[in-house]
Every structure is written in structure tokens, then in C-alpha cells.
C-alpha positions in Angstrom: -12.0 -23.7 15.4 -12.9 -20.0 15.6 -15.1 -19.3 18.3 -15.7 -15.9 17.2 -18.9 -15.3 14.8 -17.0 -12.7 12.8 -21.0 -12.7 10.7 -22.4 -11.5 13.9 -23.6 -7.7 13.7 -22.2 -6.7 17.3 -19.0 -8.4 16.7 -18.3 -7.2 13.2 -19.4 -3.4 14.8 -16.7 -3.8 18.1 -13.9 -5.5 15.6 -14.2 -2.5 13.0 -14.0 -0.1 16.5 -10.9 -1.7 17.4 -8.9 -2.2 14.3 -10.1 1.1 13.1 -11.1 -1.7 10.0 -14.1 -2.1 8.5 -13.4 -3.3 4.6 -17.2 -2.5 3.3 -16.4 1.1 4.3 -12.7 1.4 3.5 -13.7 -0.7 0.0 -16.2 2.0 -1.4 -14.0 4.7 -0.1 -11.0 4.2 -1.2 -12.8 3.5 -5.0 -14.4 7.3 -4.9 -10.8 8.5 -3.6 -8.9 7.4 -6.7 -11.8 7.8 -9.2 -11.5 10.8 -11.4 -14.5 12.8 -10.4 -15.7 16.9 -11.2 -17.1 19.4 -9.1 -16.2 21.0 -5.6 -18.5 19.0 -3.7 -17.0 15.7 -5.1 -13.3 16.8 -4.1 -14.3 17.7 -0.6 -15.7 13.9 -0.6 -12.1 12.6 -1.8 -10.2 14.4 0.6 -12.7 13.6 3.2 -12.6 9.8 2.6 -8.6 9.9 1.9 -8.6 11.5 5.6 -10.4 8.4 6.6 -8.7 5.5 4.7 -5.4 7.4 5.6 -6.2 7.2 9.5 -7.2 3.3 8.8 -4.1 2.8 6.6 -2.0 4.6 10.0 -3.5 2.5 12.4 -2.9 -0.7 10.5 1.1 0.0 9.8 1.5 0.7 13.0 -0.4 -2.0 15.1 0.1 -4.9 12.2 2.6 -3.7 9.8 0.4 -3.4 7.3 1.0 -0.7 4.4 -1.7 -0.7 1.0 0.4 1.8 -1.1 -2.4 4.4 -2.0 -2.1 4.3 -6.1 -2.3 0.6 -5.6 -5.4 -0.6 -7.9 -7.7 -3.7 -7.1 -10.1 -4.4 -9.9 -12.4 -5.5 -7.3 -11.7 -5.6 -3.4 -9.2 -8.5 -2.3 -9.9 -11.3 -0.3 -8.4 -10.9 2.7 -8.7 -13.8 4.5 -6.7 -13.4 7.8 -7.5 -9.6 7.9 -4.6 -6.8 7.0 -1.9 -8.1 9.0 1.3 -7.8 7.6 0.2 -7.1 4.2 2.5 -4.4 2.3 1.3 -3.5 -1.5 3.7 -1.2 -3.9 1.7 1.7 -4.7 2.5 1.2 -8.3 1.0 -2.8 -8.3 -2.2 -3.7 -10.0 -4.2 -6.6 -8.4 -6.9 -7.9 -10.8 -10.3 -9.4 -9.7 -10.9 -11.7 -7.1 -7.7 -11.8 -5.3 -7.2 -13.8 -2.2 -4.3 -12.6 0.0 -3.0 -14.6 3.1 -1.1 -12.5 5.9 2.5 -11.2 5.4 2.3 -11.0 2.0 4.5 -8.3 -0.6 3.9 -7.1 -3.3 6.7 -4.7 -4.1 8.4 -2.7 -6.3 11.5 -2.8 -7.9 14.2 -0.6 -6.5 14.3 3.3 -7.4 11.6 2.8 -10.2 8.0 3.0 -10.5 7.2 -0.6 -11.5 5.9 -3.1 -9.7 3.8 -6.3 -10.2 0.6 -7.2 -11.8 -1.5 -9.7 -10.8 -4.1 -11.1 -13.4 -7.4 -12.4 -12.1 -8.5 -14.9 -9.2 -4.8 -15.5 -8.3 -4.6 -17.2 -4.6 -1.2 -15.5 -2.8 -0.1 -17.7 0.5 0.6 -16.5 3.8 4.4 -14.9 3.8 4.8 -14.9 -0.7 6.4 -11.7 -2.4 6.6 -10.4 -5.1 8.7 -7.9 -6.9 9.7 -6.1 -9.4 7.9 -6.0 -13.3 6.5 -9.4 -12.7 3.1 -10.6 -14.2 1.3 -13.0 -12.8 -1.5 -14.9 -15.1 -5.2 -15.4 -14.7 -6.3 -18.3 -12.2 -2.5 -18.7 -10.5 -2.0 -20.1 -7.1 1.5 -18.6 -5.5 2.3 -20.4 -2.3 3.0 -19.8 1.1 6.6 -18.0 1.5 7.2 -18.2 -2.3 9.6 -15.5 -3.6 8.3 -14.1 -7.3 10.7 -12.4 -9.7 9.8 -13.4 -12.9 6.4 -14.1 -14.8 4.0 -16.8 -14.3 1.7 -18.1 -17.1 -2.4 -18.3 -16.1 -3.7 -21.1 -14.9 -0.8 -22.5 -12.8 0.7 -23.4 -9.4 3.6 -22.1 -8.3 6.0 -22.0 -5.0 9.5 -22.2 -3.7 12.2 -19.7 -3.9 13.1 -18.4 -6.5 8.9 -19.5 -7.3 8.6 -22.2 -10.0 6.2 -23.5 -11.8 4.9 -26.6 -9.5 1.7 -28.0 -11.9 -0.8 -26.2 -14.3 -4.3 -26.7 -13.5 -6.8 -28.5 -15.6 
């Protein structure tokens, strides 16, 4: 059981000090940073906020191995249920809403080219899956833990193993 109120205001405010973390803020900057935007004062907020989200992203890879490629897009922001650690995300992938991602988790790209997966809506990834290459994942799909993707899954399914197979489609 964890004994640590992660809810609690002080705690939240000393774990965001410490991992340099706080995935409101990093959330709603990282949107204004890759939406296209006009006007002097609304670049200097982009390169402002890339500065920050950079120095995050910095900390992260280097205490937890983490890497969230920067052109990466999330329809909304993922899940992350054990925090960032581990998590590596092609800068070319596309994660659709509500994504849950477990720790140690990739979600790469194939080699020397600029494609890389994507990942319908309210798909579930467990702790150690990847992905890779031009895979897409359907709508409602449940990848489990240390599953290796490299070919398309169909919505509404469960899949695991490696290579991943289908296991069940859900009702």
C-alpha cells in the first residue's frame, strides 16, 4: 500500500521540486509549444515554455531514462500511472485520447525513417510493452505487460506476447 498521499498539496509541491515534474504544468505547456500560434509575444511564450519542458524532459532522461520525443502528439495528456520512468516515445508517434502508459514502455520508430506508431483512443500499454515501426493500434486495445508490437491491432482487443497477438476481443 502506498503510504504517500500523492493528492496531498505539500506532497504533490516537494515531488514536482524533486523530479523537476509536475504534469499539469508540463501538460499545458508543452500544448502552447507545438500549437501553431502568431505574434512576437506568443513565440517568446513557446521558446520560453520549450526551455522549461526541455529542462523537465533533461532531468527525466537522465535520472529515469525517460525520453518524450518533442513532435510526439497526445490527443489529450497520457495517463501515466507510475510517473515517467522509463518511458521513451518516437517523436514521430501519435497517441490518441486517454492513453494509460505503465513504466518502461516504447514507442519507437522504425529504423532510419520518420514513421512510427499510432495509437487510437483509450488503449491501456503495460509496464515494459513496445512498439515499433508503422504500427496502428485500434480504439479501446489493451497491449500487455512486455508485449513486443510490430504489426496492427484491430479496436477493441487484447493483446500480449512476443511477437503481440491477439489474446481476446472485448465485448
Amino acid at each position: 500500500m502506498d503510504r504517500v498521499n500523492r493528492k496531498n498539496i505539500f506532497v504533490a509541491a516537494i515531488m514536482h521540486h524533486i523530479q523537476h515534474y509536475n504534469p499539469d504544468k508540463y501538460w499545458k505547456m508543452r500544448k502552447v509549444v507545438i500549437t501553431p500560434g502568431s505574434g512576437i509575444l506568443y513565440r517568446i511564450k513557446q521558446l520560453f515554455y520549450l526551455f522549461r519542458i526541455k529542462r523537465m524532459d533533461a532531468f527525466n532522461n537522465a535520472s529515469m531514462g525517460t525520453d518524450i520525443g518533442f513532435g510526439a502528439h497526445f490527443e489529450t495528456p497520457p495517463h501515466l500511472q507510475h510517473g515517467l520512468n522509463g518511458i521513451i516515445i518516437s517523436h514521430y508517434a501519435h497517441i490518441g485520447k486517454d492513453a494509460w502508459i505503465a513504466q518502461q514502455v516504447t514507442i519507437g520508430q522504425e529504423i532510419d525513417k520518420k514513421v512510427a506508431p499510432i495509437l487510437g483512443n483509450n488503449v491501456i500499454i503495460g509496464a515494459g510493452a513496445k512498439i515499433f515501426g508503422a504500427v496502428k493500434i485500434g480504439n479501446n486495445v489493451t497491449i500487455g505487460a512486455n508485449a513486443v508490437v510490430t504489426h496492427d491491432m484491430p479496436d477493441n482487443c487484447v493483446c500480449g506476447g512476443i511477437p503481440a497477438e491477439i489474446i481476446k476481443y472485448k465485448d
